[in-house]
N, CA, C and O atoms as a GROMACS GRO file, in nm:
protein
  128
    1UNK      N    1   8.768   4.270   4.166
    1UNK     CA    2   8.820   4.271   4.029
    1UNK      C    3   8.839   4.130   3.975
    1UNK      O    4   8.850   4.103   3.856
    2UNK      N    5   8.841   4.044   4.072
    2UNK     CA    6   8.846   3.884   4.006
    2UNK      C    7   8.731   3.838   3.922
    2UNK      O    8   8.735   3.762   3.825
    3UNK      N    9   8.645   3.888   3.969
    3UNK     CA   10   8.490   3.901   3.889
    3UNK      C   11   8.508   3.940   3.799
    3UNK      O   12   8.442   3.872   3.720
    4UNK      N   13   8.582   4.046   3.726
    4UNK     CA   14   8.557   4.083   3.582
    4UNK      C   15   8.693   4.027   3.518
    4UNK      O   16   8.722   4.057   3.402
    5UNK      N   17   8.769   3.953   3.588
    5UNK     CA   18   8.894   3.872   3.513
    5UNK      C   19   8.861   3.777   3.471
    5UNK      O   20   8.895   3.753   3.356
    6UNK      N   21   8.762   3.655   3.561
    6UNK     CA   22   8.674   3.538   3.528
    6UNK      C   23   8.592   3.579   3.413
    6UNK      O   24   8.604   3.512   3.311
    7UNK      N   25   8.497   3.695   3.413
    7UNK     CA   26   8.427   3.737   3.327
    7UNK      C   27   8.550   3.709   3.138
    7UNK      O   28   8.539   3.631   3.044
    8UNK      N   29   8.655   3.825   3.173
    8UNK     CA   30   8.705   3.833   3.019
    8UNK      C   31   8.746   3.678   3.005
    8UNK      O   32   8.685   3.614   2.920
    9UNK      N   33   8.844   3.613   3.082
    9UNK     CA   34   8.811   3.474   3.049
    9UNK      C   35   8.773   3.404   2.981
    9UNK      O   36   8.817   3.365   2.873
   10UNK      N   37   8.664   3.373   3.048
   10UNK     CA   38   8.522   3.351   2.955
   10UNK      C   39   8.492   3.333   2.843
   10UNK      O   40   8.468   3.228   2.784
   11UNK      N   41   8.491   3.478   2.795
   11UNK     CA   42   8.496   3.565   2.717
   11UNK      C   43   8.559   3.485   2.566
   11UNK      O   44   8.524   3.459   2.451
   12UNK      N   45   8.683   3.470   2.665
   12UNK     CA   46   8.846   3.480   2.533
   12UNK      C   47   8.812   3.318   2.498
   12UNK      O   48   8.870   3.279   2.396
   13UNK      N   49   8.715   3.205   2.575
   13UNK     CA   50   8.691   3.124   2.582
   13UNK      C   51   8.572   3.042   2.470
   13UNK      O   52   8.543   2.928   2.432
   14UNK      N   53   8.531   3.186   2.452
   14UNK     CA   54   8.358   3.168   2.400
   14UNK      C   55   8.444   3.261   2.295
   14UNK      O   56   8.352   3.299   2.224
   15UNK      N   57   8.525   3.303   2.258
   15UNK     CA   58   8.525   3.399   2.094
   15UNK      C   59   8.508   3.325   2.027
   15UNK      O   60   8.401   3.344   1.971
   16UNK      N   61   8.577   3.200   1.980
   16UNK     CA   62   8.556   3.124   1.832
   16UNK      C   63   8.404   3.103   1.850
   16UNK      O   64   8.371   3.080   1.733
   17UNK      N   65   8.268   3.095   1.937
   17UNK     CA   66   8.208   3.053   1.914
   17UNK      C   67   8.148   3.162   1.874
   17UNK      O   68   8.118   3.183   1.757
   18UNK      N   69   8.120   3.257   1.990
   18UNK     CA   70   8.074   3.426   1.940
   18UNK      C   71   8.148   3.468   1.774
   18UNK      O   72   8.104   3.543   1.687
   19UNK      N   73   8.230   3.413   1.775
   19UNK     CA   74   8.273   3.504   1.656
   19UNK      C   75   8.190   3.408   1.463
   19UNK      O   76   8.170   3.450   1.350
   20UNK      N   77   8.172   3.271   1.536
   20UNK     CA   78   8.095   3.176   1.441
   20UNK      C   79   7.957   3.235   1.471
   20UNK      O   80   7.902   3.239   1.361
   21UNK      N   81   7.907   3.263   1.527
   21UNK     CA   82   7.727   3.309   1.546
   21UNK      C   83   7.734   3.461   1.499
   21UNK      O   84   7.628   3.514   1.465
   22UNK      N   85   7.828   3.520   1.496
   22UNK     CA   86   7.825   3.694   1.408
   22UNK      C   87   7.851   3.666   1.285
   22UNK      O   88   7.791   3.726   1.196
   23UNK      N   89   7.948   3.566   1.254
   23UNK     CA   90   7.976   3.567   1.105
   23UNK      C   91   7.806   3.544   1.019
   23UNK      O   92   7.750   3.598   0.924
   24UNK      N   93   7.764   3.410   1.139
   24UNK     CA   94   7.599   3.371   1.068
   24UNK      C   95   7.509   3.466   1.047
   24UNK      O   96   7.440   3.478   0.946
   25UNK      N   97   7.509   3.555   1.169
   25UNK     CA   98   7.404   3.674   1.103
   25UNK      C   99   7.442   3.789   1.035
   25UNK      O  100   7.361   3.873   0.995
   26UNK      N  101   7.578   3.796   1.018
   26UNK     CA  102   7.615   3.873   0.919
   26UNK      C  103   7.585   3.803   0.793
   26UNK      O  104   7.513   3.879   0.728
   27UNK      N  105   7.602   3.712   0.740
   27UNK     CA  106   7.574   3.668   0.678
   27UNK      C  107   7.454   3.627   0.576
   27UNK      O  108   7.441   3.617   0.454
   28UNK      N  109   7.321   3.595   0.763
   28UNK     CA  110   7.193   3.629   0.721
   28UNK      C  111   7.134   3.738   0.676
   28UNK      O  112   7.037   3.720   0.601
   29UNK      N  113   7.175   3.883   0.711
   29UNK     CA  114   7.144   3.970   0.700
   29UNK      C  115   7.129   4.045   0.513
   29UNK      O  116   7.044   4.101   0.444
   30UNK      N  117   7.320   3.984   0.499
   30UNK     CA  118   7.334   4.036   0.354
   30UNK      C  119   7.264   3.906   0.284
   30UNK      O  120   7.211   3.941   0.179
   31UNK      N  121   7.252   3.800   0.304
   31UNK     CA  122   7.170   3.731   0.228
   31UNK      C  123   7.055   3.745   0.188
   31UNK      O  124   7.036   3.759   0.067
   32UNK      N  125   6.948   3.744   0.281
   32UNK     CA  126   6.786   3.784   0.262
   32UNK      C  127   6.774   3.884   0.179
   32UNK      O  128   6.663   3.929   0.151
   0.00000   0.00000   0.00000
């Protein structure tokens, strides 16, 4: 189970960036 604790981690680590690369293709999407 330490494996998927490191995993969310991660995760909670990488949101602002994941959450900047969804805003972009949300974005691209309604744009085009």
């Amino acid at each position: 189970m330490k494996n998927k604790e490191e995993i969310i981690k991660k995760i909670k680590e990488n949101l602002p960036f994941l959450k900047e690369t969804f805003n972009v293709k949300i974005i691209g999407l309604f744009g085009s």
